[in-house]
TIMARGU-113529 format. One line per field, with one value per residue (C-alpha): residue in one letter; residue number from 1; x, y, z. Coordinates in steps of 0.1 Angstrom, whole numbers, plus 2048, in hexadecimal, padded with zeros to 3 digits. Layout:
N
aa c(A ...);
i c(NUM ...);
X c(X ...);
Y c(Y ...);
Z c(Z ...);
//
This chain:
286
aa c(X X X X X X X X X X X X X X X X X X X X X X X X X X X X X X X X X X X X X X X X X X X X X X X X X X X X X X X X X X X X X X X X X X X X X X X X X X X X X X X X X X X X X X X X X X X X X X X X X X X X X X X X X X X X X X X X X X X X X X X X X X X X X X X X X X X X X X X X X X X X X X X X X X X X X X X X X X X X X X X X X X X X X X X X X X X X X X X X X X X X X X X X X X X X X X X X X X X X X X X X X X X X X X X X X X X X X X X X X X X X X X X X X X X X X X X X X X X X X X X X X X X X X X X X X X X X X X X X X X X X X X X X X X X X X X X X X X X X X X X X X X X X X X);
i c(1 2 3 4 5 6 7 8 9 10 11 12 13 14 15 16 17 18 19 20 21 22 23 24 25 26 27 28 29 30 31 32 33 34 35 36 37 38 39 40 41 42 43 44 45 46 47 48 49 50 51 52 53 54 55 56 57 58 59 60 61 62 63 64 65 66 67 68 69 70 71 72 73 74 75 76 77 78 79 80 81 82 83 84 85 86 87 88 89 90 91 92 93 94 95 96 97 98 99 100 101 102 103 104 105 106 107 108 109 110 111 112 113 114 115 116 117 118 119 120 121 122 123 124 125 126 127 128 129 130 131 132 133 134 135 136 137 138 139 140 141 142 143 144 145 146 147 148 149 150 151 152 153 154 155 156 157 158 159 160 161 162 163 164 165 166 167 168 169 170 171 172 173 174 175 176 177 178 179 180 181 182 183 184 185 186 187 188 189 190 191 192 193 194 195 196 197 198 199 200 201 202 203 204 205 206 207 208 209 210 211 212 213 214 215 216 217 218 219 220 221 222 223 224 225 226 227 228 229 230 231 232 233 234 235 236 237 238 239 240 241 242 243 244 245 246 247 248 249 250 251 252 253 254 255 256 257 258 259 260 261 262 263 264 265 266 267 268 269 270 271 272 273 274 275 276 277 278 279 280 281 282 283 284 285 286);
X c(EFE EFC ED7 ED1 ECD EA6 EA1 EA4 E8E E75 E7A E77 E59 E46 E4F E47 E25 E22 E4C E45 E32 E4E E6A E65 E7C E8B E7E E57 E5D E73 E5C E6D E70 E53 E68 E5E E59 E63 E49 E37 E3C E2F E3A E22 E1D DFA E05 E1E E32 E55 E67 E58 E60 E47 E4A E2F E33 E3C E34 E57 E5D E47 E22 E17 DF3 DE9 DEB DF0 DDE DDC DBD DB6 DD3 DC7 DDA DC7 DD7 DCB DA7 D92 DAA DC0 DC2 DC9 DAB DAD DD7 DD9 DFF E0B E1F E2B E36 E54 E68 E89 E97 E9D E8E E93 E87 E68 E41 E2F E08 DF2 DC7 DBD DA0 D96 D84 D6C D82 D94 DA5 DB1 DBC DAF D8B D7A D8F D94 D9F DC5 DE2 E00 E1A E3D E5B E7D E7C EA1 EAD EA8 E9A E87 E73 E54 E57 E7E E85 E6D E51 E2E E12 DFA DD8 DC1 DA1 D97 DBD DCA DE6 DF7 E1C E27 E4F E66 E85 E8A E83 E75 E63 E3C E33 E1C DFA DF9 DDE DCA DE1 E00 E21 E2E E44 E5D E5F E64 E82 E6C E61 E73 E86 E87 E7F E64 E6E E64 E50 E5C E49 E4B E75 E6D E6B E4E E44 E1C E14 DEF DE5 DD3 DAE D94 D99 D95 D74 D68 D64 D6E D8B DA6 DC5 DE1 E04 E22 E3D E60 E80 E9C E97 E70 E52 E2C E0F DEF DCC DB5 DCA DD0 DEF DE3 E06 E2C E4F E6F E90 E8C EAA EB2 EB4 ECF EEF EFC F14 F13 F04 EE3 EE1 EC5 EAD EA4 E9A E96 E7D E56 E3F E1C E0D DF8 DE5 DCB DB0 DAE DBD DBC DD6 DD6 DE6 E08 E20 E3F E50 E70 E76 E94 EA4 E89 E72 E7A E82 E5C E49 E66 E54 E30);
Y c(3DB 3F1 3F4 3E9 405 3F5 3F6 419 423 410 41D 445 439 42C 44B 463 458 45F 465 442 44D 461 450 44A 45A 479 48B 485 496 4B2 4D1 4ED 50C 525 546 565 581 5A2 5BB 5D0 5F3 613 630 647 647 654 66E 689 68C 679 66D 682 6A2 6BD 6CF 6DE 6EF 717 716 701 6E7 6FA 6F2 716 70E 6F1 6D6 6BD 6B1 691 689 666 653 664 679 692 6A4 6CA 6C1 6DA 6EF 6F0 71B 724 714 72C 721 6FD 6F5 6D2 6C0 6A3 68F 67C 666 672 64C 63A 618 5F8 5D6 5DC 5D4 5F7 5F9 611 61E 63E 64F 674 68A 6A4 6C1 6CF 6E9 700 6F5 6D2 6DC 6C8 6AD 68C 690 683 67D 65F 64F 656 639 636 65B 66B 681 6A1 6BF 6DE 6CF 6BE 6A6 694 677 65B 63F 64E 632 646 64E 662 654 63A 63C 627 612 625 627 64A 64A 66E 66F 64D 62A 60A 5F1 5EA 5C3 5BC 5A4 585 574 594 59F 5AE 599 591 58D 589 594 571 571 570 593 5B4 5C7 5E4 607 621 644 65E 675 699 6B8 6CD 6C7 6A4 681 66D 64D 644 620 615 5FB 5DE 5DC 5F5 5EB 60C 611 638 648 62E 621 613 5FC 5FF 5EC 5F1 5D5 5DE 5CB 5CA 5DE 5D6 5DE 5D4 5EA 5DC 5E9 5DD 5B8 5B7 5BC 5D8 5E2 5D4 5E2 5D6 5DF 600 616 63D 659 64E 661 666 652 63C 61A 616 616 5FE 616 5FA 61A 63B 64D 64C 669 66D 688 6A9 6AB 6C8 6AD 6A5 685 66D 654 63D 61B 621 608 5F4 5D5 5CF 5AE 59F 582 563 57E 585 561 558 571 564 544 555);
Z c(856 839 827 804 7EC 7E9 80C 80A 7F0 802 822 815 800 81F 834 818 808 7DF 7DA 7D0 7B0 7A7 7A1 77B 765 772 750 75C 781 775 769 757 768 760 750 75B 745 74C 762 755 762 75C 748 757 77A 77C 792 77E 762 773 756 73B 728 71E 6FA 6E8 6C4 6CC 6F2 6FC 718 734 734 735 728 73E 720 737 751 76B 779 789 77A 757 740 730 715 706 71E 72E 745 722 723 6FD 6E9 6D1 6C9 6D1 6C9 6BC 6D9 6EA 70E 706 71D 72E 722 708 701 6EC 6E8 6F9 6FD 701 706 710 714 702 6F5 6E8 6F9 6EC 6E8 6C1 6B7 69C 683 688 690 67A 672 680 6A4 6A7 6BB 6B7 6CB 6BC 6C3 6B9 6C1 6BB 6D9 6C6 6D9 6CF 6B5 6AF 69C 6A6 68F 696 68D 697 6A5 691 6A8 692 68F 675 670 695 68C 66F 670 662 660 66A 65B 65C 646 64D 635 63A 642 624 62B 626 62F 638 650 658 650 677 68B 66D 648 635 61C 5FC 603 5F6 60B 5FB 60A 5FF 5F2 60D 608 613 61C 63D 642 649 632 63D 633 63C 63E 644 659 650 665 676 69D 6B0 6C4 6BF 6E1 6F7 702 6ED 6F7 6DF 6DE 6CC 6CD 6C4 6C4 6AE 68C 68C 69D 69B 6A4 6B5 6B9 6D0 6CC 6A5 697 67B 66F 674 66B 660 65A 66A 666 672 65C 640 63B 618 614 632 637 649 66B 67D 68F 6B2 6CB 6DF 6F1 6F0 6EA 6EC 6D9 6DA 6B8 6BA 6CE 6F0 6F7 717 721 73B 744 732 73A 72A 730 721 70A 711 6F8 705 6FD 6DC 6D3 6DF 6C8 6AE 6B0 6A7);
//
């Protein structure tokens, strides 16, 4: 003889002690999935240089001078076994790839060490993004995370445009420019072969002498950079280098460089994680 459809209910609900208190709507047992994001991973392995080039302003692509070094999962840049004190060249480790729509962050601080012609002045170094795949030249076509001291957080521009997000409120327009502001683009200014455009960042939140965590993230046409946690400067409607008589063309990637500056310069912890579209649409919501 066939059951009723309550006899079985109650049947499962005896053998299976507290289903009972979950058959309610099926909305009130159904959790959504937790999503995921994607892994971090790291740029540089703590070990060598896999996945990074070497060029340093009149030596080449060979480190010949012992700029670099790796000690303990650190990179230290123009440090104590650095052999030409006396003609520290301008430089840079760039990735081999290319990268957009991205989370980058990293540690650095300065060590003790300067150098002609910077001596005296603030000790410096940067992280350039967007970087162009132009070799045998310092400075390629890029945005430079500016790290000179008192200075963390500037965005200086190279060879190509993007529009500053003003304050409001006290701090940096973000994640997106609201319609009401201009979109219009500063004139360059051009000296040394290049146009640069140097935007200032809004907040002192670097720690002399210690370690600093900083953060750049990048997706689309715009990018934010972060110091210590605050957002002290954001980008928008970066575009590359414009061609007369050509529309603009959105400027959303290439490879990351972190700079030699005339200071010695210590890195460690640098890793990325890719944003994907929930990604995007999540720091879209604020």
């Amino acid at each position: 003889m066939p059951f009723a459809r309550r006899e079985i209910l109650t049947a499962v609900a005896a053998a299976l002690p507290g289903l009972a208190m979950h058959c309610g709507p099926a909305s009130a047992a159904i959790k959504p999935p937790v999503r995921r994001q994607n892994p971090w991973q790291l740029l540089f392995n703590g070990v060598d240089l896999d996945g990074w080039s070497f060029y340093q302003d009149g030596v080449g692509d060979t480190d010949r001078f012992n700029a670099v070094a790796i000690e303990d999962g650190v990179l230290r840049l123009l440090g104590p076994g650095y052999a030409e004190p006396d003609g520290a060249g301008f430089g840079r480790l760039t990735t081999t790839r290319r990268f957009a729509d991205y989370h980058l962050r990293l540690d650095y601080r300065f060590g003790d060490r300067r150098f002609a012609p910077r001596s005296l002045a603030k000790r410096n170094s940067g992280i350039l993004y967007h970087m162009a795949p132009i070799e045998g030249v310092l400075y390629p076509d890029c945005i430079e995370f500016q790290m000179e001291e008192t200075d963390v957080g500037d965005a200086i521009l190279v060879n190509v445009q993007g529009i500053q997000g003003p304050d409001l409120g006290g701090t940096p327009v973000w994640p997106t420019l609201p319609p009401f502001l201009p979109r219009t683009y500063a004139e360059p200014l051009v000296f040394g072969g290049l146009a640069r455009q140097w935007y200032r960042k809004n907040g002192n939140f670097e720690r002399l002498g210690e370690w600093n965590t900083l953060d750049i993230i990048a997706f689309g046409d715009t990018a934010a950079h972060i110091v210590n946690g605050r957002v002290v400067t954001t980008l928008f409607g970066l575009i590359e280098k414009p061609a007369p008589g050509k529309q603009p063309v959105p400027l959303t990637g290439g490879r990351i460089a972190l700079e030699m500056e005339g200071a010695e310069v210590l890195y460690r912890n640098v890793m990325i994680r890719q944003l994907d579209a929930a990604d995007i649409a999540q720091i879209l919501k604020g």
